[in-house]
ZAMARGU-4260 file (C-alpha; in steps of 0.2 Angstrom, whole numbers, plus 5000, padded with zeros to 4 digits):
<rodrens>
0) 5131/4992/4881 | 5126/5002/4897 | 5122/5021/4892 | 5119/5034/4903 | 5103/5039/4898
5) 5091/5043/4913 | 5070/5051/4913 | 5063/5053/4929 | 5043/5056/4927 | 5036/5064/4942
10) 5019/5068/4946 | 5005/5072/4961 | 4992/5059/4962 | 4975/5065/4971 | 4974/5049/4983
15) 4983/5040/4996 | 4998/5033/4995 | 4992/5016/5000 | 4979/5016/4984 | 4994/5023/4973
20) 5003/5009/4979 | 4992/4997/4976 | 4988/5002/4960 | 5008/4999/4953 | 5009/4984/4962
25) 4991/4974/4961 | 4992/4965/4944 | 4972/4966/4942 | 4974/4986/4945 | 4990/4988/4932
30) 4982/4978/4918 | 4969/4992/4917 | 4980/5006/4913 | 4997/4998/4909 | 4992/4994/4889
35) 4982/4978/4894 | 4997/4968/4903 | 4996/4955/4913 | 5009/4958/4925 | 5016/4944/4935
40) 5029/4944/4951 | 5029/4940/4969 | 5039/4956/4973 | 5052/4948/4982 | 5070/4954/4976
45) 5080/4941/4965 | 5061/4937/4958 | 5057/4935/4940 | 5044/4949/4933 | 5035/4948/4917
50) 5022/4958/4910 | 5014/4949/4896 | 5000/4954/4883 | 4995/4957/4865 | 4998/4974/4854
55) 4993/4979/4837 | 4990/4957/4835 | 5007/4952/4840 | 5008/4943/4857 | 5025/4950/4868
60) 5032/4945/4886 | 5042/4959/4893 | 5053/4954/4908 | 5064/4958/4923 | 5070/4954/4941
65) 5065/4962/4956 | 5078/4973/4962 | 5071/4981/4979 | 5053/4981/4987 | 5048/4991/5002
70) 5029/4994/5003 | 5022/5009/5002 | 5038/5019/4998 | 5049/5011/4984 | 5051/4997/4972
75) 5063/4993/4958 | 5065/4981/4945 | 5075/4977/4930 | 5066/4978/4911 | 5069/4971/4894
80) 5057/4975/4883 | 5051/4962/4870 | 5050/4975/4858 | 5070/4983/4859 | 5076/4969/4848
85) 5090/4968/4855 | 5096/4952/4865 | 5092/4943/4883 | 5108/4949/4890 | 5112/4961/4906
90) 5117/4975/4896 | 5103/4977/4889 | 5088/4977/4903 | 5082/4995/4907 | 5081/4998/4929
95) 5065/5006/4934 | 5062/5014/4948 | 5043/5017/4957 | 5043/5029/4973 | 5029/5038/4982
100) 5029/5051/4995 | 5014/5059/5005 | 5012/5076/5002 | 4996/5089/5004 | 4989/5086/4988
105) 4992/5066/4990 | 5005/5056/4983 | 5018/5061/4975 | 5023/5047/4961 | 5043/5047/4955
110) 5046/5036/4940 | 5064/5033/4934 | 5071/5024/4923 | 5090/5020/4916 | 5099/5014/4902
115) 5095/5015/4887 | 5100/5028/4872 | 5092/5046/4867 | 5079/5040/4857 | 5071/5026/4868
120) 5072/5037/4882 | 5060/5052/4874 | 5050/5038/4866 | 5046/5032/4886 | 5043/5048/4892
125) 5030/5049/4881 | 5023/5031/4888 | 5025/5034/4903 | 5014/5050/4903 | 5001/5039/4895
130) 5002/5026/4906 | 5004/5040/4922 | 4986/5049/4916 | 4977/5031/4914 | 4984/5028/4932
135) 4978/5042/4937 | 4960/5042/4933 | 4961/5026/4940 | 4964/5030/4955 | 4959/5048/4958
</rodrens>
């Protein structure tokens, strides 16, 4: 059931936009701010993505496919989350979206992502902040 659900989580980033990038797409980087993951990819579109870990005990494997790569500007992917409980099927998979810009401050980062009902979308805006602030001290 597609919905038409969006969040778009925007935010400036005191550093460059190369270590900005590196810090989404490097999975040694992502697994320090992105709950523990292990995420796993080649970045080329029509590629699977997983992003693979452990939470409160219970081992999960999230998935998607890479829908778009262009370094250092944008990158998209298709998401289904181990934890929606609901089945492997196209309907279902979330699209999110990474893009970074210069501006004077730094980077600006602009998360967004589709598909999904009220709910699940104000439950990620709320991880995405979390995951954003770890990113953040990351790489600031």
């Amino acid at each position: 059931m597609q919905t038409q659900h969006q969040i778009t989580y925007s935010t400036i980033i005191k550093a460059s936009i190369e270590k900005v990038w590196q810090a989404l797409t490097d999975p040694v980087l992502v697994k320090q701010y992105f709950f523990g993951s292990d995420m796993k990819t080649d970045w080329k579109p029509g590629s699977p993505i997983y992003f693979l870990g452990e939470w409160d005990g219970k081992p999960y494997e999230d998935k998607g496919v890479i829908q778009e790569y262009v370094p250092n500007q944008q990158l998209s992917y298709t998401y289904l989350s181990n934890w929606s409980g609901l089945p492997d099927a196209p309907e279902n998979y979330l699209l999110v979206r990474y893009a970074v810009e210069a501006v004077p401050e730094g980077t600006r980062l602009t998360i967004t992502q589709s598909n999904y009902d009220e709910e699940r979308a104000k439950h990620s805006e709320g991880n995405w902040a979390s995951v954003i602030d770890a990113l953040k001290k990351l790489v600031e």
